[in-house]
N, C-alpha and C positions, 0 to 999 in steps of 0.2 A: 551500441551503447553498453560496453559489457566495462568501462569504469565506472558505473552505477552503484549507489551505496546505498543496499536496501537494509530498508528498520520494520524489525517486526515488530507486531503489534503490543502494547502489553498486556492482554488478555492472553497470548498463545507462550507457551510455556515447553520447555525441553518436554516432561512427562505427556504433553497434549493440554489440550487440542490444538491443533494446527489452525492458523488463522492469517491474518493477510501480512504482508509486508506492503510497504509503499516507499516508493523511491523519488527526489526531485531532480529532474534534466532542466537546463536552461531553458526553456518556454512550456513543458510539461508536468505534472505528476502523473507515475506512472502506477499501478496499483495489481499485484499478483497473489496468489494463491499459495500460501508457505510451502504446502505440499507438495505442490505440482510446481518448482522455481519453472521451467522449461518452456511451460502452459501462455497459454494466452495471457495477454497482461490488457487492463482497461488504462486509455490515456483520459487525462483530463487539462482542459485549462486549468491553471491556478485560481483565476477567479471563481472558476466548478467547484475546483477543492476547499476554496476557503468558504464557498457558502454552504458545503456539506459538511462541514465538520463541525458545527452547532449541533445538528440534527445527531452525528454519528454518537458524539459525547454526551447523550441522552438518552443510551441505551447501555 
């Protein structure tokens, strides 16, 4: 998957702190670590994604 078009978060900023990016694939979201692009990445159903992102946008 390296035609992937990841969106940083906007909380993570050029000066820091480094923060996540999240990418959507056809049946996926996929979720990595700005720092580390290379690292582990967490997958999710979109259904996962879309009932976390209530919770997320309340912090």
């Amino acid at each position: 998957m390296t035609d992937l078009v990841w969106i940083k978060s906007s909380y993570s900023t050029d000066e820091g702190p480094d923060c996540v990016e999240v990418a959507a694939a056809p049946a996926q979201i996929l979720v990595r670590d700005s720092k580390n692009p290379d690292g582990p990445r967490l997958t999710l159903a979109p259904t996962t994604w879309a009932t976390f992102l209530p919770y997320a946008s309340r912090h």
